[in-house]
C-alpha positions as CSV (number, residue, x, y, z in Angstrom):
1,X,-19.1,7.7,-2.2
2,X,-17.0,11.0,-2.2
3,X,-17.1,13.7,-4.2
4,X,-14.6,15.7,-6.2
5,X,-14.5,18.5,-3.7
6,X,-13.8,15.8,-1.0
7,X,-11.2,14.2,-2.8
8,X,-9.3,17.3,-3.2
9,X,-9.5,18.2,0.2
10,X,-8.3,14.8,1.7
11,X,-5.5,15.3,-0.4
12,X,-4.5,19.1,0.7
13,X,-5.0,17.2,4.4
14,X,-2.5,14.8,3.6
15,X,0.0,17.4,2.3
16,X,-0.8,19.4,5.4
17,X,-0.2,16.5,8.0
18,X,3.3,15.5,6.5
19,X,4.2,18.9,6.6
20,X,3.5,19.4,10.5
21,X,3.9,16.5,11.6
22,X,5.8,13.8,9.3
23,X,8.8,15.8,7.5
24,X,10.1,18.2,10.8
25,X,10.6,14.8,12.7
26,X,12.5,13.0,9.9
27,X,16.0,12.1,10.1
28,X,15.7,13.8,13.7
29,X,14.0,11.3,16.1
30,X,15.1,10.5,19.4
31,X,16.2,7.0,20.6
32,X,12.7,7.2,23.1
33,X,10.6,8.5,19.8
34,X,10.8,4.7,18.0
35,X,9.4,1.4,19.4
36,X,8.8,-2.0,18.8
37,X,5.3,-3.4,18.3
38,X,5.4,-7.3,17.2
39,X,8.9,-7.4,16.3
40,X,12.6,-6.8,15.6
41,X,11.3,-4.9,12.6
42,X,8.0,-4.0,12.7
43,X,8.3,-0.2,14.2
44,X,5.9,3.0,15.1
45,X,7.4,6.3,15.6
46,X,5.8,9.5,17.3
47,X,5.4,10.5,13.9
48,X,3.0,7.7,12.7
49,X,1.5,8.4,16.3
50,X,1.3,12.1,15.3
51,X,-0.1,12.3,11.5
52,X,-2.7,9.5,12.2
53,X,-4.2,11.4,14.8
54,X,-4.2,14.9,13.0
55,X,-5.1,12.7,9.7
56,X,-8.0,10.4,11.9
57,X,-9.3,14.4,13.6
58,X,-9.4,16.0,10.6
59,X,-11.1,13.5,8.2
60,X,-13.8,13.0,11.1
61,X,-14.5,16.5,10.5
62,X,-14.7,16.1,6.6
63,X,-16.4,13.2,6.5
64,X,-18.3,12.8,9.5
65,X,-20.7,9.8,8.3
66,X,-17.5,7.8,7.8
67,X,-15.6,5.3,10.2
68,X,-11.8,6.3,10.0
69,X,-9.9,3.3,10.8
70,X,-5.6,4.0,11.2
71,X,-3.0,1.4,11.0
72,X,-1.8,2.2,14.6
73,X,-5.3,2.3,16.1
74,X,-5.7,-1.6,14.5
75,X,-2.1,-2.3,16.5
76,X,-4.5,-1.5,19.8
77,X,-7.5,-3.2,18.5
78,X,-7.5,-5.4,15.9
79,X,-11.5,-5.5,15.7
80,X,-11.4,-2.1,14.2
81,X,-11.4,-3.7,11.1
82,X,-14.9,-5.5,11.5
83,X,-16.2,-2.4,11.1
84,X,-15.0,-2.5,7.0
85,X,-18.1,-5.6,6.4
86,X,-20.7,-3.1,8.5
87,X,-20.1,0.5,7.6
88,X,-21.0,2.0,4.3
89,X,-18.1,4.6,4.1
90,X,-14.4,3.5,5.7
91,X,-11.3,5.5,5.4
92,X,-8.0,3.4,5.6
93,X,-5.2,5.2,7.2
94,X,-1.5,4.5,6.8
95,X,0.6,7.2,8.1
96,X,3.4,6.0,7.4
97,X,4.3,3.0,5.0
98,X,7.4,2.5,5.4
99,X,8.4,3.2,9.0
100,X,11.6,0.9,9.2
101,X,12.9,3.4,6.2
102,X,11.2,6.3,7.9
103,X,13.1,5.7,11.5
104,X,16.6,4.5,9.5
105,X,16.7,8.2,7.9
106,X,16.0,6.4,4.5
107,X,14.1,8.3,2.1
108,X,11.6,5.6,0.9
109,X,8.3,6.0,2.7
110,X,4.8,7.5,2.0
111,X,1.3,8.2,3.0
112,X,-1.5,5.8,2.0
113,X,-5.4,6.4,2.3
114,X,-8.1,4.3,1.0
115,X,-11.8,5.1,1.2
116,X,-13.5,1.8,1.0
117,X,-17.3,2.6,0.1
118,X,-19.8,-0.6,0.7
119,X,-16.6,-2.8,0.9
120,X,-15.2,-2.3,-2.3
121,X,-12.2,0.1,-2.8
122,X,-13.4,3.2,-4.2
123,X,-10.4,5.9,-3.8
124,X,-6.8,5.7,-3.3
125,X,-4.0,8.1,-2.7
126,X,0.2,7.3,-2.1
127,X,1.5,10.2,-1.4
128,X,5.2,10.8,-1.3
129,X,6.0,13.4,1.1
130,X,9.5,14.3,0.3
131,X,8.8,14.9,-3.0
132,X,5.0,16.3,-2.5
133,X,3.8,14.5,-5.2
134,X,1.7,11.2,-5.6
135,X,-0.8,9.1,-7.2
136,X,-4.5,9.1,-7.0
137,X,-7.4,7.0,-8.5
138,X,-11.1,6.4,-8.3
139,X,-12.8,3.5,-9.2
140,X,-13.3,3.8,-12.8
141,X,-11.5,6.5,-13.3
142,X,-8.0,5.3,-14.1
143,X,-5.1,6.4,-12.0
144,X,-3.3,9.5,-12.3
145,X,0.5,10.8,-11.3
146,X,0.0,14.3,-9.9
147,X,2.7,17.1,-9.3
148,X,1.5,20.5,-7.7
149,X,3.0,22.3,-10.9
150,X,1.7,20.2,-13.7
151,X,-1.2,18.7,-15.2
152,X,-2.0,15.3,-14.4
153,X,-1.0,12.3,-16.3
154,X,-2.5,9.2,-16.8
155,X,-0.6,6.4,-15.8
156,X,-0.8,3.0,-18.0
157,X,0.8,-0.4,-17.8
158,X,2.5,-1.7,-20.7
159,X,2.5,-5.0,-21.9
160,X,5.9,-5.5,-22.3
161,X,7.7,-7.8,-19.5
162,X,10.9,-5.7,-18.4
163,X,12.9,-9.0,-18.8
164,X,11.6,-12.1,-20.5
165,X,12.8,-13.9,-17.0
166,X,10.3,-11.1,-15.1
167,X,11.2,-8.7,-12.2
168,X,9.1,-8.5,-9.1
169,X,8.5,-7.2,-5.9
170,X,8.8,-9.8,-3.1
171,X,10.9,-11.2,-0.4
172,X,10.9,-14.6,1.6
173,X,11.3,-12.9,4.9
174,X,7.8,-11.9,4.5
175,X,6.6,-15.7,5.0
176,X,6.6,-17.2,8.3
177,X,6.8,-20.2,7.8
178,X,10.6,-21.2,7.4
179,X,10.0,-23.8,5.1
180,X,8.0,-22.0,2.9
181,X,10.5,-19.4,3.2
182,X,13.2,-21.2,2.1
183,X,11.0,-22.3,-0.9
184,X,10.6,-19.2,-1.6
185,X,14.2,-18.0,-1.6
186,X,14.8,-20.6,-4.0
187,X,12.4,-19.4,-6.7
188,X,14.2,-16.3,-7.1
189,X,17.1,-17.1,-9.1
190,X,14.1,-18.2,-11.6
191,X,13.4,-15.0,-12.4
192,X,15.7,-11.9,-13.7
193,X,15.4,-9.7,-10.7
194,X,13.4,-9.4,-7.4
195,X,13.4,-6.8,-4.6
196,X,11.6,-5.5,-1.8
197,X,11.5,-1.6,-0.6
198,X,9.8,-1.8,2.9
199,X,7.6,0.5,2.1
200,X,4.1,-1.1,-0.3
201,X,3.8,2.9,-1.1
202,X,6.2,3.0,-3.0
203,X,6.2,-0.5,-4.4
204,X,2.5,0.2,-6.0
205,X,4.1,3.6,-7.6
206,X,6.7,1.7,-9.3
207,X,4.3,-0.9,-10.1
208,X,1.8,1.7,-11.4
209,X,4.8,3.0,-13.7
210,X,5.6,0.3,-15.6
211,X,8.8,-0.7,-12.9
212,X,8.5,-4.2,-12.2
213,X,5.8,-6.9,-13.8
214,X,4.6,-8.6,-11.0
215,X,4.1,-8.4,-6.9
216,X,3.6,-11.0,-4.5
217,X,2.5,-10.4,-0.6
218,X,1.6,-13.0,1.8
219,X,0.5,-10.0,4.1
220,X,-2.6,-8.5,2.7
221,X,-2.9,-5.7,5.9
222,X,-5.6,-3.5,4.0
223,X,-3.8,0.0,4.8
224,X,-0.7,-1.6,3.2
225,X,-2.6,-2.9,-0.1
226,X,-6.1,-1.4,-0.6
227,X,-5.0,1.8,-2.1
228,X,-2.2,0.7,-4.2
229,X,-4.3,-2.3,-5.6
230,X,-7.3,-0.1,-7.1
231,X,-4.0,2.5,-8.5
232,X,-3.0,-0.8,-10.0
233,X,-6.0,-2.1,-11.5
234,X,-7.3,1.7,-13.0
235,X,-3.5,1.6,-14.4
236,X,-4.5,-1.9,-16.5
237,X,-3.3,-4.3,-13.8
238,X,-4.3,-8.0,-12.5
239,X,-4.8,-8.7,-9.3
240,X,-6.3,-11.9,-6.8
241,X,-5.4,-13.9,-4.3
242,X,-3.0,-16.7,-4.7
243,X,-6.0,-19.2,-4.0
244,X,-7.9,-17.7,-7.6
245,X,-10.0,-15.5,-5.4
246,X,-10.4,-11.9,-5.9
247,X,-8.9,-9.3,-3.3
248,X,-11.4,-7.5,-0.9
249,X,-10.2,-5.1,1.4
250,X,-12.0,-7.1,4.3
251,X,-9.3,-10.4,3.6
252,X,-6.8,-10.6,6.1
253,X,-5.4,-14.1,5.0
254,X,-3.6,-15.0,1.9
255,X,-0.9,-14.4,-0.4
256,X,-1.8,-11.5,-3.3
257,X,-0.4,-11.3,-6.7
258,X,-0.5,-8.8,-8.9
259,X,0.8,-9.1,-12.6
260,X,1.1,-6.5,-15.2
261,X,-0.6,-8.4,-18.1
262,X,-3.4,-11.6,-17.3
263,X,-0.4,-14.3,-19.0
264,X,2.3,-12.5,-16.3
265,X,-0.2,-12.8,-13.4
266,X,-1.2,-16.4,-14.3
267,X,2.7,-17.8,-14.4
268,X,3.8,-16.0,-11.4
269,X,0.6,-17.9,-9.6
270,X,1.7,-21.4,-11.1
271,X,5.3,-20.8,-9.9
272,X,4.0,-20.2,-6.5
273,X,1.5,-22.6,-6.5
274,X,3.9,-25.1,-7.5
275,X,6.4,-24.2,-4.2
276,X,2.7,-24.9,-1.7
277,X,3.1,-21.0,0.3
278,X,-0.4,-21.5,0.9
């Protein structure tokens, strides 16, 4: 598990990365600093390159029993992630969520760490850089908003819908197939609005404050979700896998959803039952 002091000190990491090595190359890289890895749209920049090195160095040193896994390091070797079932202490790196907004000179991106202890999510941080402010939470500890100049505040989930028709976080370009896609499409004029950001970060801290009632991902990448699922959860959230299951960081098939209330959650897993994504 990690302590207090730890915590705290992954945290002032994080801030200290983004400010070397995220923010000075923002809205100023070169045409040679982006690439492509599996697609049109899937991108890594010298700056993910960058912060998941310093952020991979510098946790070694803090935590030097644990096995840092980064989202870039997975792009080289995919088996990285065994390592989740047969370590005690893993540290999840994204770092950068949100990349395509990242290399576009949009403003919607983050930093997202995970510390998965015996393979349940234990700790979770999205961290906005920008702004320097973001959420944390700890298993059993709720999940807290957190400026450098204020005191911490709890963050709760209402049980209020925004709209009686729902709002949501999703988008049928996320689904491969292109008949489930177009499935997909189709269910959203059944509900009042949906939306997708590019960047999970930042979808989890509009989630976490009461933004949207529901989230649905047929890409359960663990750097993307594993954080922003325990935030979440401490917040009074539901979350499984489409199939009833419950989400483990080690699942790297499936569709999530996440609802606000248990009566959101169940509907919004009817409606897509009822389209076969599976």
């Amino acid at each position: 598990m990690l302590t207090r002091k730890q915590k705290s000190e992954m945290i002032e990491i994080v801030r200290d990365v983004a400010k070397a090595e995220i923010l000075p190359r923002f809205r100023r890289l070169s045409d040679g600093a982006v690439s492509f890895k599996t697609s049109f749209d899937d991108l890594v920049t010298e700056a993910d390159v960058a912060s998941e090195k310093a952020l991979t160095q510098r946790f070694q040193t803090l935590l030097p029993h644990a096995v840092i896994i980064g989202e870039e390091a997975v792009s080289e070797d995919e088996s990285l992630l065994d390592q989740i079932d047969t370590n005690e202490l893993v540290v999840i790196i994204d770092p950068i969520d949100g990349t395509w907004n990242f290399a576009h000179g949009l403003s919607t991106f983050g930093v997202l760490i995970a510390a998965i202890y015996q393979g349940e999510t234990v700790y979770g941080l999205l961290y906005d850089p920008l702004n320097d402010d973001w959420i944390e939470t700890s298993l059993g500890e709720g999940s807290w908003f957190v400026r450098p100049d204020q005191l911490p505040r709890r963050l709760m989930l209402s049980n209020q819908p925004v709209d009686s028709k729902l709002v949501g976080f999703f988008s049928p370009f996320l689904f491969e197939d292109s008949a489930v896609r177009e499935r997909v499409a189709i269910q959203q004029v059944n509900y009042a609005r949906s939306s997708n950001l590019r960047c999970c970060c930042h979808e989890y801290r509009t989630m976490v404050q009461n933004g949207v009632d529901f989230f649905i991902s047929p890409k359960p990448k663990v750097w993307d979700h594993a954080a922003g699922i325990l935030a979440y959860q401490e917040a009074g959230g539901y979350v499984c896998m489409l199939d009833g299951s419950p989400y483990k960081p080690n699942v790297r098939k499936g569709v999530i959803v996440a609802g606000r209330t248990e009566a959101i959650q169940d509907r919004i897993m009817k409606d897509f039952q009822s389209i076969d994504v599976m």
